[in-house]
VOGU-3710 file (C-alpha; in Angstrom, 3 decimals, decimal comma):
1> xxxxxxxxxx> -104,249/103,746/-45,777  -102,923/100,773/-44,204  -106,197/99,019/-44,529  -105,831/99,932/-48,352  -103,989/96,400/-49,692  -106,697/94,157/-47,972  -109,490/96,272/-49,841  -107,789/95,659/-53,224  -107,234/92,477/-52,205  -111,225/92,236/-51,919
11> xxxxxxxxxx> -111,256/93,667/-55,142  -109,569/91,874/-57,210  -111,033/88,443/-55,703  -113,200/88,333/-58,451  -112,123/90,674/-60,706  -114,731/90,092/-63,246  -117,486/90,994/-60,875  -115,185/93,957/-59,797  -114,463/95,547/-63,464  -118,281/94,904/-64,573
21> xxxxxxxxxx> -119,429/97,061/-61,416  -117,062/99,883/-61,798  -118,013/100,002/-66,212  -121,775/100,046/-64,543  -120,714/102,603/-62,311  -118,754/104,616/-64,517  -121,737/104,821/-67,588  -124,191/106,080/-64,715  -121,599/108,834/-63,804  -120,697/109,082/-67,569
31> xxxxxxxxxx> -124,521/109,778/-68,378  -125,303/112,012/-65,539  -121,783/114,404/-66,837  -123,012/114,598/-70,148  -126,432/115,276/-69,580  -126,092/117,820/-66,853  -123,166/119,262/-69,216  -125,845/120,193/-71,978  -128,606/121,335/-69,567  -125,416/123,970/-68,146
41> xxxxxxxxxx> -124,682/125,285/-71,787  -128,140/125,556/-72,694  -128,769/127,379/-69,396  -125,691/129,749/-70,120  -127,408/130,639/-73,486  -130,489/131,727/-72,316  -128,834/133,730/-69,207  -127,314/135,848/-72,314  -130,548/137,349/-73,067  -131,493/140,863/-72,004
51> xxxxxxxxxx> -134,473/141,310/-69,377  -135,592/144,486/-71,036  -135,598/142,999/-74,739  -139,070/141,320/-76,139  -139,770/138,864/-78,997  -142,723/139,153/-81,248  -143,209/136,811/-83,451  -146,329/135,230/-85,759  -148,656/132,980/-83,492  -149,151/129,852/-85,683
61> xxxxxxxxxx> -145,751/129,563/-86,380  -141,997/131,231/-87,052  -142,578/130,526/-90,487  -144,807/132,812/-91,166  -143,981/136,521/-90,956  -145,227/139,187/-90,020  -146,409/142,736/-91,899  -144,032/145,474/-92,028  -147,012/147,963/-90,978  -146,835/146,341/-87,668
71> xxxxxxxxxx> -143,602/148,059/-86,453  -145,071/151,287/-85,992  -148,009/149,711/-84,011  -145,660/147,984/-81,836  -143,900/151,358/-80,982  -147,128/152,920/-80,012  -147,718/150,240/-77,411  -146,961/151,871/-73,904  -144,052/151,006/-72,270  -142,290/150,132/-75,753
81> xxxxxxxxxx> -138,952/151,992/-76,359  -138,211/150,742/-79,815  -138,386/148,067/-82,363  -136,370/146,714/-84,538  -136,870/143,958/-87,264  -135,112/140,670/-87,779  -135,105/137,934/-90,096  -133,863/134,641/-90,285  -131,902/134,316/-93,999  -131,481/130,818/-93,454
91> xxxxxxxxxx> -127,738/131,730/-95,878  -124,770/129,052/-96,494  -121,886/129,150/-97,775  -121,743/128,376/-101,748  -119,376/125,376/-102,492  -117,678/124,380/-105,304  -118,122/121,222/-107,181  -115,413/118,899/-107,155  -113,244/119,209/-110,557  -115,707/121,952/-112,475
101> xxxxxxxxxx> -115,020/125,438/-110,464  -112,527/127,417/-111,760  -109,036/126,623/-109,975  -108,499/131,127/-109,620  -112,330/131,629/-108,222  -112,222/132,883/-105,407  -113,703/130,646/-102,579  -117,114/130,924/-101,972  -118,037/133,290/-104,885  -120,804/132,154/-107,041
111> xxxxxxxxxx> -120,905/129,720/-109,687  -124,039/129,157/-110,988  -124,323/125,574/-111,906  -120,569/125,171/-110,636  -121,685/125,515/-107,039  -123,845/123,794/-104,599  -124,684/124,514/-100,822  -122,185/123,981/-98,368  -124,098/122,309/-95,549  -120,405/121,534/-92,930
121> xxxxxxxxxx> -120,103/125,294/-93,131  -123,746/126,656/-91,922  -124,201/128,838/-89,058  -126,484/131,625/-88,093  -127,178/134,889/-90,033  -129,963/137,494/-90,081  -131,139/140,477/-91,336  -131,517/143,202/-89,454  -132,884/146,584/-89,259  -129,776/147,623/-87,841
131> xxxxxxxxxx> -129,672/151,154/-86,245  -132,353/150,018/-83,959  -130,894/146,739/-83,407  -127,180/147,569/-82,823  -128,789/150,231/-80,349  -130,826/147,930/-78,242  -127,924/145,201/-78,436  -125,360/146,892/-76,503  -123,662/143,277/-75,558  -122,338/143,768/-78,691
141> xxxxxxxxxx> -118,968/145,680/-78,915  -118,041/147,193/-82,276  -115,539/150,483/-82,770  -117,104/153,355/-84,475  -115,350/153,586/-87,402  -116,571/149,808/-87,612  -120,097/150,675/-87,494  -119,815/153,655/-89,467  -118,382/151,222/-92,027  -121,271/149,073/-91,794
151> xxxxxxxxxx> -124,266/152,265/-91,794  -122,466/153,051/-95,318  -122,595/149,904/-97,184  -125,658/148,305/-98,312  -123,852/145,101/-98,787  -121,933/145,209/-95,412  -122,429/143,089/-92,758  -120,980/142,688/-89,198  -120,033/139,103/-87,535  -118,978/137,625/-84,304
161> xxxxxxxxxx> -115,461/136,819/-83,305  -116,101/133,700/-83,090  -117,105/133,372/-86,704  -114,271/135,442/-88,346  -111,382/133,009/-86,039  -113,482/130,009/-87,640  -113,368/131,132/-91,136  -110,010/133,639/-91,217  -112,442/136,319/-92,492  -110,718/139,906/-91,918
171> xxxxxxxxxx> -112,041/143,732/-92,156  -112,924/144,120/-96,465  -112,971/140,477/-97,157  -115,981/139,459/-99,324  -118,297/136,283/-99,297  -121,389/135,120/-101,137  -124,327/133,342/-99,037  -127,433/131,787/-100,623  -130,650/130,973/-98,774  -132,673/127,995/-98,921
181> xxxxxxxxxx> -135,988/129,498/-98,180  -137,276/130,353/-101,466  -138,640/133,884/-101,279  -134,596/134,879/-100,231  -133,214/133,430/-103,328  -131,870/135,896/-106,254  -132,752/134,830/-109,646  -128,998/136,035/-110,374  -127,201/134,420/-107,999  -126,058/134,355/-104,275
191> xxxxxxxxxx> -125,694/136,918/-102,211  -122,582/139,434/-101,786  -121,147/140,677/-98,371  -118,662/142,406/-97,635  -117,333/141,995/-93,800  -117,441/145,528/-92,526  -116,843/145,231/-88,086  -115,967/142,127/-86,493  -118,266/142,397/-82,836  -116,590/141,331/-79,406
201> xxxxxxxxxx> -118,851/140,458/-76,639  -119,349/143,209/-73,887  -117,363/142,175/-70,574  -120,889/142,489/-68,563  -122,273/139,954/-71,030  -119,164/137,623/-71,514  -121,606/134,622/-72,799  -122,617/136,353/-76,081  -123,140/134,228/-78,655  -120,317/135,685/-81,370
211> xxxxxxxxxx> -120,567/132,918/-83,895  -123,133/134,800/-85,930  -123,810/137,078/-88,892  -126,224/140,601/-89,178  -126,618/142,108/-92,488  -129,195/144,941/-93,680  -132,461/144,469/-93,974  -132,727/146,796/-96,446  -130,256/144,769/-98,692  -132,760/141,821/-98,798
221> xxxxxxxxxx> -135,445/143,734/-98,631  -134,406/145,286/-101,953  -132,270/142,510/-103,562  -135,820/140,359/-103,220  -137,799/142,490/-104,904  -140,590/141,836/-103,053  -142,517/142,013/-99,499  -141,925/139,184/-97,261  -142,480/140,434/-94,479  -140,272/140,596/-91,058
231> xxxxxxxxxx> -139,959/137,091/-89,562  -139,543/138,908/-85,857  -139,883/141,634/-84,130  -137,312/142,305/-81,038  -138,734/144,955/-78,572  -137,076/147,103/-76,392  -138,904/147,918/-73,266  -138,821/150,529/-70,755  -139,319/148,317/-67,917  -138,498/145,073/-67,569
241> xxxxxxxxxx> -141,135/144,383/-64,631  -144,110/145,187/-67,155  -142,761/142,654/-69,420  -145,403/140,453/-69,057  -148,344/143,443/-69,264  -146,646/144,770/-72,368  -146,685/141,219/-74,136  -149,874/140,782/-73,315  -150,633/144,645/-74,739  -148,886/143,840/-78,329
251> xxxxxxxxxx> -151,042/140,811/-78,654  -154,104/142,250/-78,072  -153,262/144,480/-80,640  -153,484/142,349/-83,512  -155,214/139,927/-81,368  -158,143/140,208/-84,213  -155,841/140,408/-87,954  -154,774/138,186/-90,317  -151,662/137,452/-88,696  -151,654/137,267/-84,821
261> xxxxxxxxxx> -148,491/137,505/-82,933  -147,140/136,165/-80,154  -144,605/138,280/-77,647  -142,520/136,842/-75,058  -139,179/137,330/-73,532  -135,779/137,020/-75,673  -135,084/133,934/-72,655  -138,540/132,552/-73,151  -138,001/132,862/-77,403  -134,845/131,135/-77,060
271> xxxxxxxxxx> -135,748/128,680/-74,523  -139,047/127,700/-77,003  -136,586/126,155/-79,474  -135,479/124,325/-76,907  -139,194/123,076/-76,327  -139,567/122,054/-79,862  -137,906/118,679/-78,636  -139,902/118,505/-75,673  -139,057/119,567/-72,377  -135,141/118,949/-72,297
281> xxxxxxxxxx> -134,427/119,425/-68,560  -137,665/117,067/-67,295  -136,305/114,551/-70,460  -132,613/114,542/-68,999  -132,702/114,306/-65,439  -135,668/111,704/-65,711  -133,285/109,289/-67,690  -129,790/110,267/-65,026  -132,293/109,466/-62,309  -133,632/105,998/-63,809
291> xxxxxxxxxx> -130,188/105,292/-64,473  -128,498/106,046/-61,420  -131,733/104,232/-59,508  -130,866/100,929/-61,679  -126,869/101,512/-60,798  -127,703/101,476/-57,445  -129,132/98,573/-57,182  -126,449/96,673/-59,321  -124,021/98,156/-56,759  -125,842/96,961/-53,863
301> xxxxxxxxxx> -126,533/93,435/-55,278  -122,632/93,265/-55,766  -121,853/94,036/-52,413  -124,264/92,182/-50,883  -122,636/89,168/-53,263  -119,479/90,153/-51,800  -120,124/90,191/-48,081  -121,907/86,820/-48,302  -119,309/85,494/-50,141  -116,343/86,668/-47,302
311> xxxxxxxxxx> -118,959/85,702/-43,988  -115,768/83,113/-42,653  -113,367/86,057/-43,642  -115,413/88,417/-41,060  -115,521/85,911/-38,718  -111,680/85,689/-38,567  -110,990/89,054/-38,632  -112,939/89,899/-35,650  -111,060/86,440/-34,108  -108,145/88,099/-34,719
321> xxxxxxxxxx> -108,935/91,655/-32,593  -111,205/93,559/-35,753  -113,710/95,679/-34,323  -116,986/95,281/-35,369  -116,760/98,972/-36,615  -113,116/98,551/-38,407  -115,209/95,217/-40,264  -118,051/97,589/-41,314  -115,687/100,315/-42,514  -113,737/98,185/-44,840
331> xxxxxxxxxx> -116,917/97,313/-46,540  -117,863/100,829/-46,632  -114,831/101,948/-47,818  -114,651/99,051/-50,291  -117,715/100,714/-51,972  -116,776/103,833/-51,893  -113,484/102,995/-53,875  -115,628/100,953/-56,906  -117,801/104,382/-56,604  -114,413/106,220/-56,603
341> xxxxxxxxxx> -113,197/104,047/-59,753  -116,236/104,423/-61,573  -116,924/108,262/-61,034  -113,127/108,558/-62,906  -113,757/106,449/-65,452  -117,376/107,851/-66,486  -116,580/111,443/-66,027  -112,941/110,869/-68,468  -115,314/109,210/-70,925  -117,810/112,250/-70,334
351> xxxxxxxxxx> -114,902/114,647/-71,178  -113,814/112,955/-74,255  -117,025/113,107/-75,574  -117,484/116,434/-75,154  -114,032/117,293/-76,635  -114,781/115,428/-79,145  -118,273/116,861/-79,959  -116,818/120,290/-79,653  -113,529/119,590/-82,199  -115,285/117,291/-85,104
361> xxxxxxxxxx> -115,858/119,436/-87,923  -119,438/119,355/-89,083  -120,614/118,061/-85,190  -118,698/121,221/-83,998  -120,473/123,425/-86,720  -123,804/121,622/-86,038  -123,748/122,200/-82,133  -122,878/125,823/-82,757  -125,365/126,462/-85,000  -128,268/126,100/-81,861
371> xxxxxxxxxx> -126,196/127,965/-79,690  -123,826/125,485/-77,552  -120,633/127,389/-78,787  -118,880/126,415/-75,373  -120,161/122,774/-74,670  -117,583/121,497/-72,630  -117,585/119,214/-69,282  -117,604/121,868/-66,004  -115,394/121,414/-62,971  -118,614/122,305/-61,064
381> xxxxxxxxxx> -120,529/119,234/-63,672  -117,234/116,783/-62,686  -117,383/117,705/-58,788  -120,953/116,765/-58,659  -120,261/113,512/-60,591  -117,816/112,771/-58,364  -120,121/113,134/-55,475  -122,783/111,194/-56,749  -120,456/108,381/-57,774  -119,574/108,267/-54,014
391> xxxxxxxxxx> -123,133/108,609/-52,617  -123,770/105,444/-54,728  -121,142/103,676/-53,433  -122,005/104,011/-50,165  -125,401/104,152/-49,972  -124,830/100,549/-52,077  -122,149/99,806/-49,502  -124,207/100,611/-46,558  -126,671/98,085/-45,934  -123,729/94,966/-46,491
401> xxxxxxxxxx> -121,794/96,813/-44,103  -124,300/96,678/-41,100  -124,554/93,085/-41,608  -121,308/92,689/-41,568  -121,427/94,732/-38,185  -123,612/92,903/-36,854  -122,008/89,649/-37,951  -121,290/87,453/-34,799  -118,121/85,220/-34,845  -120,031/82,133/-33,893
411> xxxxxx> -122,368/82,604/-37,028  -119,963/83,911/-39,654  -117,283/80,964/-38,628  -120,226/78,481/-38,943  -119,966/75,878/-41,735  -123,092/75,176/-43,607
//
């Protein structure tokens, strides 16, 4: 530490040069926090999903869906230990129009022409056929008398804890959702729920997604008036090491119909949304890499700058009793400290960005809505930007050193 003064001194020789390394620095680390923050949510999320729990879904594309006659078939496949359908309503909440709702309505109840879709308060809810479902789902935790609740009323529905804290929905309260995909639309309005059993996640499965809705099947099923069809399939399987042979056995099933599915895991269905955008991780680390390769070299450049600019400095302090090792580790240590500065900058910025993605409404509601209900910055995402701020630093800080080192007093004393 006694070395310390003469290193800020260093510093702040040309403080310009100084502060515009450490902002370079610090939106490298800032980058690599953020990025490898997402990548760690998104991997929670699909570490949630069950090994023994299968996804079958139309082949062309999720929206189509599939016959209700294939159920059955599915449950005759070997290896299959039941199905259960579910269906993406695509429901939000019904909002009132500014000055033309009633002031007494109560909030969220339909209006006909005195309501529009509330778009800042979307998030996920399904239809389900739910005594299979809530059976194969045990991550889900929900009391008896809950569930019993639910089995009794068509119009009942069940939803996360997550999603009751957000809205300050309670057991018996009532709320209208309408669709926007056209064959779930009533010709009479939105539809009703009534909040039946508020689900907890399971303490061996503490990742659970709980900011989402399930609602019967039946109830749209009916309300519709028509046959649409079940938009997926989930599969519960005897064995999760014949996952892959009993996939393969559903789709050669209706590997010659109308409508062709496609089975895969509940981690590979949830990580194909993610591929809709391309391949995330490859996309991600590609652009920290480039970035922190281009950093680099503005580090190095700087110190190289630096150590040129001191040569006569060198040569005095090794006149003066310096070791040629003491020389090289104040440059060393002088790039470890920018790397040091600019790991704390980038990785505060990377936390207020996060805190602020995950506390502005309609961002918040947006991010949840794909499944990042916990994106926040890691201490194991901030320890590793930390370390690659210092690798940076010195492997920029390296090469100036030696020459430093190897600096003679005769040469670095030398007037040009």
């Amino acid at each position: 530490m006694k070395f310390f003064p003469l290193i800020a001194k260093h510093l702040l020789q040309n403080w310009v040069r100084t502060a515009s390394t450490v902002f370079a620095m610090a939106i490298c680390i800032f980058l690599f926090c953020t990025l490898q923050s997402v990548l760690a949510e998104i991997q929670t999320m699909l570490d949630a999903s069950s090994a023994n729990r299968l996804v079958t879904r139309n082949a062309v594309s999720l929206v189509f869906n599939l016959p209700l006659s294939y159920g059955s078939r599915i449950l005759s496949v070997d290896g299959v230990k039941s199905t259960a359908i579910v269906s993406w309503f695509g429901g939000s909440l019904p909002a009132k129009k500014e000055g033309k709702a009633d002031d007494g309505a109560e909030a969220g109840a339909p209006g006909g022409d005195e309501s529009t879709t509330d778009w800042s308060n979307f998030f996920p809810n399904l239809a389900v056929e739910d005594e299979p479902f809530l059976a194969m789902h045990t991550e889900y935790v929900l009391t008896e008398e809950q569930r019993a609740e639910y089995m009794a009323d068509l119009r009942g529905c069940i939803i996360g804890r997550k999603l009751a804290d957000k809205f300050g929905w309670k057991i018996g309260d009532t709320f209208f959702l309408e669709s926007f995909i056209p064959p779930y639309r009533k010709a009479d309005g939105p539809f009703e729920f009534v909040v039946r059993g508020i689900f907890d996640a399971s303490e061996m499965h503490p990742n659970t997604d709980t900011n989402v809705m399930y609602f019967h099947f039946k109830y749209l099923y009916e309300s519709t008036g028509q046959n649409n069809g079940a938009g997926t399939y989930h599969v519960e399987i005897e064995d999760p090491d014949r996952a892959g042979e009993i996939s393969q056995a559903i789709d050669d099933t209706f590997a010659n119909s109308d409508a062709a599915t496609r089975t895969e895991t509940e981690e590979a269905f949830a990580a194909s949304f993610m591929a809709m955008a391309g391949n995330l991780a490859l996309l991600l680390n590609t652009i920290g890499l480039a970035v922190s390769f281009t950093i680099l070299l503005v580090t190095a450049n700087t110190m190289s700058m630096a150590v040129r600019e001191r040569r006569t400095e060198i040569g005095v302090l090794k006149t003066l009793g310096f070791s040629s090792g003491q020389v090289m580790g104040l440059v060393v240590a002088e790039a470890l400290l920018l790397g040091l500065l600019g790991g704390a900058v980038g990785i505060g910025g990377s936390q207020a960005l996060l805190w602020m993605l995950a506390n502005t409404p309609g961002i918040r509601d947006m991010i949840a809505n794909v499944g990042l209900t916990e994106l926040r910055l890691q201490p194991i995402v901030a320890a590793m930007g930390f370390a690659v701020a210092l690798f940076l630093g010195f492997a920029a800080g390296f090469v100036p050193a030696l020459g430093a080192y190897r600096a003679r007093i005769t040469d670095a004393l030398r007037t040009v």
